[in-house]
C-alpha positions as CSV (number, residue, x, y, z in Angstrom):
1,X,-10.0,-0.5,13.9
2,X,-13.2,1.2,14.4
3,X,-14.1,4.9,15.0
4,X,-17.9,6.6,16.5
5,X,-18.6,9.5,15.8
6,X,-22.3,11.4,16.2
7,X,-23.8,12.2,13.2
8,X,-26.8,12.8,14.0
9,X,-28.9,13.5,17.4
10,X,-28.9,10.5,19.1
11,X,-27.8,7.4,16.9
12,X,-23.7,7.2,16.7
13,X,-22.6,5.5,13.4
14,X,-19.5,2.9,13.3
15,X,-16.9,4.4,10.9
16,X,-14.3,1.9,10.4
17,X,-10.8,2.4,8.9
18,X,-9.8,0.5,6.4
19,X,-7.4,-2.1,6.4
20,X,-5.4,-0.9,3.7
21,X,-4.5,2.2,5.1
22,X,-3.5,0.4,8.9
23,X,0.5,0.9,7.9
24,X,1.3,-1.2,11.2
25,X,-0.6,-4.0,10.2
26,X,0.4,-3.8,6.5
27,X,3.9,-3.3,7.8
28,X,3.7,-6.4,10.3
29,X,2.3,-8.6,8.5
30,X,4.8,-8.0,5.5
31,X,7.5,-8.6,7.3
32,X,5.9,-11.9,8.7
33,X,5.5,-13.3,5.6
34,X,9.0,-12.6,4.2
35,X,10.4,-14.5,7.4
36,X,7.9,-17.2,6.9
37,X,8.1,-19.6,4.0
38,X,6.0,-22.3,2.2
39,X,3.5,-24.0,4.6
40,X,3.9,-21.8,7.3
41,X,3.6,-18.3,5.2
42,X,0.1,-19.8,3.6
43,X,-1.1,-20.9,6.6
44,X,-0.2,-17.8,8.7
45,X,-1.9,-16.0,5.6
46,X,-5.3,-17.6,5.6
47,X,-5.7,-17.5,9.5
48,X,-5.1,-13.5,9.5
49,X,-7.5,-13.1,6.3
50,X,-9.7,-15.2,8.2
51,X,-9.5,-13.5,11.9
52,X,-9.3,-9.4,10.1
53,X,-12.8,-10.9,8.0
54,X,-14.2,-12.1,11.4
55,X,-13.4,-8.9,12.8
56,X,-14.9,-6.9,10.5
57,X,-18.1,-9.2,10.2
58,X,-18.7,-9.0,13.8
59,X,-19.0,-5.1,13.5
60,X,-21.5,-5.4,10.8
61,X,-20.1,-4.7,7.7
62,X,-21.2,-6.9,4.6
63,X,-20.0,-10.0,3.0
64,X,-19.4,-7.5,0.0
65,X,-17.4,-4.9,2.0
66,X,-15.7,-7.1,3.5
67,X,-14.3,-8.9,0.6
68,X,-13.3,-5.6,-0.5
69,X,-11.4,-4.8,2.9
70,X,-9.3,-8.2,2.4
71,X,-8.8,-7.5,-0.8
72,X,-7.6,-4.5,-0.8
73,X,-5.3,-4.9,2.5
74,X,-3.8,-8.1,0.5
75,X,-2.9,-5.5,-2.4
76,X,-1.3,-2.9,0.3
77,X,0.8,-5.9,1.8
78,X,2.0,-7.2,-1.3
79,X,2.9,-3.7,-1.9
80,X,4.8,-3.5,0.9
81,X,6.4,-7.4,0.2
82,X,7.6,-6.0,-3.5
83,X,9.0,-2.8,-1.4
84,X,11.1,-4.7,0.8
85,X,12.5,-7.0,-2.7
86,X,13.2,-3.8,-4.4
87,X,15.3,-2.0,-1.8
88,X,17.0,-5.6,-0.9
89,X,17.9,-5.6,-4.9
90,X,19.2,-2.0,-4.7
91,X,21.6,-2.8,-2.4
């Protein structure tokens, strides 16, 4: 999840990558929620928002940027969720 690179002389800066763009993740946790239903989908749902926002917070990065990271990694897996129903239709 997270990258250092030098940017200048002595101080290394944290680049982190974002969660949308982690197709692993996206892809695994698409696939989780199309096997789980209900309860269980919601609840593995908020637990995974929950532990990528802990994550993230524990490496520094903002309320506000994180927000945006959740957000935009729910976006990529519901992507991903409308993918899987389209080719399943197309069959």
């Amino acid at each position: 999840m997270q990258h250092y690179n030098r940017i200048s002389s002595d101080k290394p800066s944290l680049h982190i990558y974002p969660l949308a763009r982690q197709r692993e993740l996206v892809a695994q946790s698409a696939r989780e929620l199309d096997r789980l239903h209900g309860n269980q989908a919601d609840q593995f749902w908020i637990r995974l928002c929950r532990r990528l926002g802990a994550e993230l917070s524990a490496l520094g990065c903002s309320l506000e940027h994180i927000r945006q990271e959740i957000l935009a990694f729910q976006e990529a897996v519901l992507s991903t969720l409308n993918g899987f129903y389209r080719e399943a239709c197309a069959r």
